[in-house]
DOZAZA-760887 format. One record per residue (C-alpha): x negated, y negated, z; residue in one letter. Coordinates in pm, 1 decimal, padded with zeros to 6 digits. Example, Ala and Ser with C-alpha at 12.3 -4.5 7.8 and 13.67 -1.06 7.14 Angstrom:
DOZAZA-760887
+----------+----------+----------+---------+
|     east |    north |       up | residuo |
+----------+----------+----------+---------+
| -01230.0 |  00450.0 |  00780.0 |       A |
| -01367.0 |  00106.0 |  00714.0 |       S |
+----------+----------+----------+---------+
***
This chain:
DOZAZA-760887
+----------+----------+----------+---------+
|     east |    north |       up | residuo |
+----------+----------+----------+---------+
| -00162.9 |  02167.7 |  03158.2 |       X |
|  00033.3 |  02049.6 |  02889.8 |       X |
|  00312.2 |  02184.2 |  02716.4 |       X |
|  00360.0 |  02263.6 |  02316.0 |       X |
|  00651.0 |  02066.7 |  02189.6 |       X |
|  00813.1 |  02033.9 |  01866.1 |       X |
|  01025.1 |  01778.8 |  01710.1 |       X |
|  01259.2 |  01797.0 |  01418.4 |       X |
|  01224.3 |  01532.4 |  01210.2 |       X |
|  01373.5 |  01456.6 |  00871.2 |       X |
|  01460.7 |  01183.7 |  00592.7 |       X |
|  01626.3 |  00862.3 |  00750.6 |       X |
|  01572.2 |  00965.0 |  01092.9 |       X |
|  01545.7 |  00680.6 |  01281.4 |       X |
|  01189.2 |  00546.3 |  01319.3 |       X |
|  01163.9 |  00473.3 |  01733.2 |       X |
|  01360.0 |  00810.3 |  01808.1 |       X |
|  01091.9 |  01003.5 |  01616.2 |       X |
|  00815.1 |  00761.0 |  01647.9 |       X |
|  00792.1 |  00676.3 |  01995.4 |       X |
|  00834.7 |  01076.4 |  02194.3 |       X |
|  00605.4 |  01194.4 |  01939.5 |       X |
|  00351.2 |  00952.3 |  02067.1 |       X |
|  00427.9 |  00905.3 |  02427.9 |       X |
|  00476.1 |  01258.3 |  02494.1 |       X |
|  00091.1 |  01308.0 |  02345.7 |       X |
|  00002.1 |  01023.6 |  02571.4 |       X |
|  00120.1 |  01247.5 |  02835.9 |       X |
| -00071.3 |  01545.3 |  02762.0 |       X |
|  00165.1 |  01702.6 |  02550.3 |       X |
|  00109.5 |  01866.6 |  02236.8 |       X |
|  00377.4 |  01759.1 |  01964.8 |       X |
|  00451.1 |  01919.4 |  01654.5 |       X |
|  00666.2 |  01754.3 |  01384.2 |       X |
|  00826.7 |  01967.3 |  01141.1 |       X |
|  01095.9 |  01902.9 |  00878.9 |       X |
|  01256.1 |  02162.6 |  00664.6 |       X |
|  01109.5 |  02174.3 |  00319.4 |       X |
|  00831.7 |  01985.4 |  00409.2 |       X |
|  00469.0 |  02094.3 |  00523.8 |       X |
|  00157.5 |  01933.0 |  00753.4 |       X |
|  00054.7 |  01633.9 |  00592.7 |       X |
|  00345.1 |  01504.3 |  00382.3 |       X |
|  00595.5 |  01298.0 |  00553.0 |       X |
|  00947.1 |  01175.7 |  00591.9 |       X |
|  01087.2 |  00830.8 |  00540.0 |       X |
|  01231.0 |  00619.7 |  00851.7 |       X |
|  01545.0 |  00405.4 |  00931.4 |       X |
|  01508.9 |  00149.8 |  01167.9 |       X |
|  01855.3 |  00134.4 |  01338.4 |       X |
|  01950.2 | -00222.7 |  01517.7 |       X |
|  02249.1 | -00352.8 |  01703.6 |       X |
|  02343.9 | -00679.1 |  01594.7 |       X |
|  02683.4 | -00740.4 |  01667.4 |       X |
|  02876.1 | -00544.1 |  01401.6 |       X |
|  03089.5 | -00267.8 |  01464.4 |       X |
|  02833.3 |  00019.9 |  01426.0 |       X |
|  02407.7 | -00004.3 |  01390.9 |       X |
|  02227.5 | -00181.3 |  01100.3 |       X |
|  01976.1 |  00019.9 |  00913.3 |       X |
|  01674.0 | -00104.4 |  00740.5 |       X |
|  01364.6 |  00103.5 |  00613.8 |       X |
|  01120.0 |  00202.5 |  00847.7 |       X |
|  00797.1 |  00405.8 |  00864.8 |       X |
|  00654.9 |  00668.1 |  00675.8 |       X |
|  00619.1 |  00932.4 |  00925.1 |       X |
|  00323.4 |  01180.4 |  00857.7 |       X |
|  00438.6 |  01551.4 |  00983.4 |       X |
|  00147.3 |  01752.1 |  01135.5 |       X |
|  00293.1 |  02110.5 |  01147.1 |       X |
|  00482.6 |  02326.7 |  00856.0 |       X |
|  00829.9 |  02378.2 |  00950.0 |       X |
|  00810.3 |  02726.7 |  00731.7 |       X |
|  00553.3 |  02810.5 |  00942.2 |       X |
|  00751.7 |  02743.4 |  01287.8 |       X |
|  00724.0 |  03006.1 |  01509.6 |       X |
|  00971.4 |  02837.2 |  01821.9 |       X |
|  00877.7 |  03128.2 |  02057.7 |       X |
|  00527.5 |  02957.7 |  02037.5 |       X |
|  00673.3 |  02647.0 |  02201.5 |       X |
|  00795.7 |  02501.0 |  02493.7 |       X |
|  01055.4 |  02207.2 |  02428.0 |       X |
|  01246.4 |  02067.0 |  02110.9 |       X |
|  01280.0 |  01723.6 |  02089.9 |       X |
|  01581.7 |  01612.2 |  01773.0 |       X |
|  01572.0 |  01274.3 |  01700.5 |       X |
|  01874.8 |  01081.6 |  01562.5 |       X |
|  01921.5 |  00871.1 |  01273.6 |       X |
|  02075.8 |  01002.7 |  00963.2 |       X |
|  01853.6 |  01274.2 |  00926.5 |       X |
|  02082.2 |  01558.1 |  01173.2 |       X |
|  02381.9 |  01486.9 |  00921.9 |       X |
|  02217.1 |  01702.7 |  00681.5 |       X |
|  01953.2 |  01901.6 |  00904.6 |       X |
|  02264.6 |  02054.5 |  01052.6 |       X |
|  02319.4 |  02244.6 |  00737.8 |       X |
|  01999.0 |  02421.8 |  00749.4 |       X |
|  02046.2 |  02729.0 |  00874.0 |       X |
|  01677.4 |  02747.6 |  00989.2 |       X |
|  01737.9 |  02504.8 |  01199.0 |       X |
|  02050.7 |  02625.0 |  01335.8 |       X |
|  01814.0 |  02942.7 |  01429.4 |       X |
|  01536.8 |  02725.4 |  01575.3 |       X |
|  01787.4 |  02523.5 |  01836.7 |       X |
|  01978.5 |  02860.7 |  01949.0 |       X |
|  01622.1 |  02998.3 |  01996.1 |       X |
|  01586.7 |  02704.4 |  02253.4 |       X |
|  01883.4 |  02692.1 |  02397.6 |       X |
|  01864.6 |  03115.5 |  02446.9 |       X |
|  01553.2 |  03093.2 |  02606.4 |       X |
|  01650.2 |  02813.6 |  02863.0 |       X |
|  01349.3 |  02607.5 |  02724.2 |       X |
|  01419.0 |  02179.7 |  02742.6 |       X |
|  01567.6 |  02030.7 |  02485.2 |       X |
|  01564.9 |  01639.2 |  02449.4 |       X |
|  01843.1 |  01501.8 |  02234.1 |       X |
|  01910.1 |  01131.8 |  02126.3 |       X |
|  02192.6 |  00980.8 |  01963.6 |       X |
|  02278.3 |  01151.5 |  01638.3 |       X |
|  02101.5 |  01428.3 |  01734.7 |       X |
|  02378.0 |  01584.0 |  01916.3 |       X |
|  02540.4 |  01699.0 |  01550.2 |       X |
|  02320.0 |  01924.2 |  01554.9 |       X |
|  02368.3 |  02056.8 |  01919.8 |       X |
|  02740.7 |  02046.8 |  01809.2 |       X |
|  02646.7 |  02272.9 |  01483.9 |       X |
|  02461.4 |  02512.2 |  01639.1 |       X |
|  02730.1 |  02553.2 |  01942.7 |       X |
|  02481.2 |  02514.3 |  02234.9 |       X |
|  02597.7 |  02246.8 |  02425.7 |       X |
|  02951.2 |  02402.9 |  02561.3 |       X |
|  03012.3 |  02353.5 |  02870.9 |       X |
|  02763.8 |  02096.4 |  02886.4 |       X |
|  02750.5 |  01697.3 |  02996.2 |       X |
|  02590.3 |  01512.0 |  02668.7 |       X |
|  02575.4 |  01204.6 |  02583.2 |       X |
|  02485.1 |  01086.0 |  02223.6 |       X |
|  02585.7 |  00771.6 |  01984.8 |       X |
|  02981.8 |  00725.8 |  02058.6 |       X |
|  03017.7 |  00794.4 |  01685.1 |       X |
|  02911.0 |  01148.8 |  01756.8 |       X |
|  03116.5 |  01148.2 |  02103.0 |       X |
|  03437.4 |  01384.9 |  01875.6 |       X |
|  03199.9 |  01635.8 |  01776.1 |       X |
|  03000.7 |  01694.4 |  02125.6 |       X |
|  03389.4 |  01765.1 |  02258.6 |       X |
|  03446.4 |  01946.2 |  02004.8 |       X |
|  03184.3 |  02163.3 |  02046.3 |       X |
|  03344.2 |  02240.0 |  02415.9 |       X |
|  03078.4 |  01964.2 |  02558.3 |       X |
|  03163.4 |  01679.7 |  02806.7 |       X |
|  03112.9 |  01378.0 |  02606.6 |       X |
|  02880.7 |  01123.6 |  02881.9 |       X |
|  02944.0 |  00728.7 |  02775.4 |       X |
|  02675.7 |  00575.4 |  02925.6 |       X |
|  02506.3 |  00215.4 |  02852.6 |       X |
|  02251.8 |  00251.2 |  02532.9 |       X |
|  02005.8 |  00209.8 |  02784.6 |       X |
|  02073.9 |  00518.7 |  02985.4 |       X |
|  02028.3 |  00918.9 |  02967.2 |       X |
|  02224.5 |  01258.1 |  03130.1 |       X |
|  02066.9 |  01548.4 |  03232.3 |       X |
|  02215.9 |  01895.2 |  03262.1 |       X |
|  01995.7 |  02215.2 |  03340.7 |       X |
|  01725.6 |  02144.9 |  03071.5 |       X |
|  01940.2 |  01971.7 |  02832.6 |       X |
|  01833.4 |  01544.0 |  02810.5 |       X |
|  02039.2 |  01356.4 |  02597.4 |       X |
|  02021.7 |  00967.8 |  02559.7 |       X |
|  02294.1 |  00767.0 |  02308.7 |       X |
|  02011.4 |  00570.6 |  02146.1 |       X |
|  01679.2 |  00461.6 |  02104.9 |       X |
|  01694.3 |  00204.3 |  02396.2 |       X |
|  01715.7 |  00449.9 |  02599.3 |       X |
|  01391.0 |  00569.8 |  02591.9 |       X |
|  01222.1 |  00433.7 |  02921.8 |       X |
|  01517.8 |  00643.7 |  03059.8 |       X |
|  01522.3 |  01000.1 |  02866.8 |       X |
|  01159.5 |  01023.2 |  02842.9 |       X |
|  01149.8 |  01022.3 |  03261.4 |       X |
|  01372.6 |  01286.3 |  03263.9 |       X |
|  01222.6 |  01479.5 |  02977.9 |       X |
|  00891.1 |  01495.4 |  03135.7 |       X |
|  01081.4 |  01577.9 |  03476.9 |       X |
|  01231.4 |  01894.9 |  03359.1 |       X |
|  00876.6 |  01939.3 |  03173.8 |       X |
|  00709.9 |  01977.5 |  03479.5 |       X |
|  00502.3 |  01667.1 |  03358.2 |       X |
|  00317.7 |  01424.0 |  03637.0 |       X |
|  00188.0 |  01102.8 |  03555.9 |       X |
| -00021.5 |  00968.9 |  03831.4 |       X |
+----------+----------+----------+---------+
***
């Protein structure tokens, strides 16, 4: 049986970390609910599309329009199982939202998974869940996961950590490898 998951999505996240769970995790029998503060079913969120091509940091061009299909006012999170927080530029100021501080403590409380890529982790950091924890995120972000009492994880862009029910992946490359461990600690099988 599936689970109920919800992803928090916002302005300039970036368009394969909200894109691609939000479909593959349907694929696999999932039901996925993305919400962004301010914002209700039916309107949407603009995209970045974040590349590596051989500067010092990503590129970012526009990406998608990305339709939400759930009212984040309306968010109940006991009513789900997972959170997944994309990266992107969007948990710079989602961070601030004390709602959404709320909604990730409710999460991380519970024990329920939590799937985390790249920027993501600022607002793991924020809402001081991740102490005590191995994360890994975009290397920008690696100062405030220690911060936050975390073990920053380097790993190749292409890779993903697992603690407890905590994924976190540094970047959208990574997906092949956090979405097998997401749907691990889900419970999910593929046959």
């Amino acid at each position: 049986m599936g689970k109920k998951i919800l992803l928090l999505a916002g302005d300039f996240a970036e368009d394969y970390e909200t894109m691609v769970p939000f479909q593959a995790l349907q694929m696999a029998g999932h039901t996925v609910h993305a919400v962004c503060p301010d914002k209700k079913a039916g309107e949407y969120v603009m995209t970045a599309v974040h590349d590596f091509e051989g500067q010092q940091t990503y590129s970012e061009k526009p990406g998608h329009r990305f339709t939400l299909n759930a009212t984040f006012a309306e968010t109940r999170p006991e009513q789900y199982d997972a959170l997944v927080i994309p990266g992107g530029r969007a948990p710079e100021y989602l961070r601030m939202n004390a709602k959404v501080i709320e909604l990730v403590q409710h999460f991380a409380r519970a024990g329920k998974p939590i799937a985390s890529i790249c920027h993501g982790a600022q607002i793991l950091a924020a809402a001081g869940v991740i102490r005590g924890k191995r994360v890994s995120a975009y290397p920008a972000c690696a100062a405030e996961v220690k911060l936050a009492g975390a073990e920053y994880v380097s790993l190749a862009m292409d890779q993903a950590v697992t603690d407890g029910t905590l994924v976190t992946a540094p970047a959208w490359p990574a997906h092949p490898a956090w979405l097998a461990q997401f749907l691990a600690v889900l419970g999910t099988r593929i046959q």
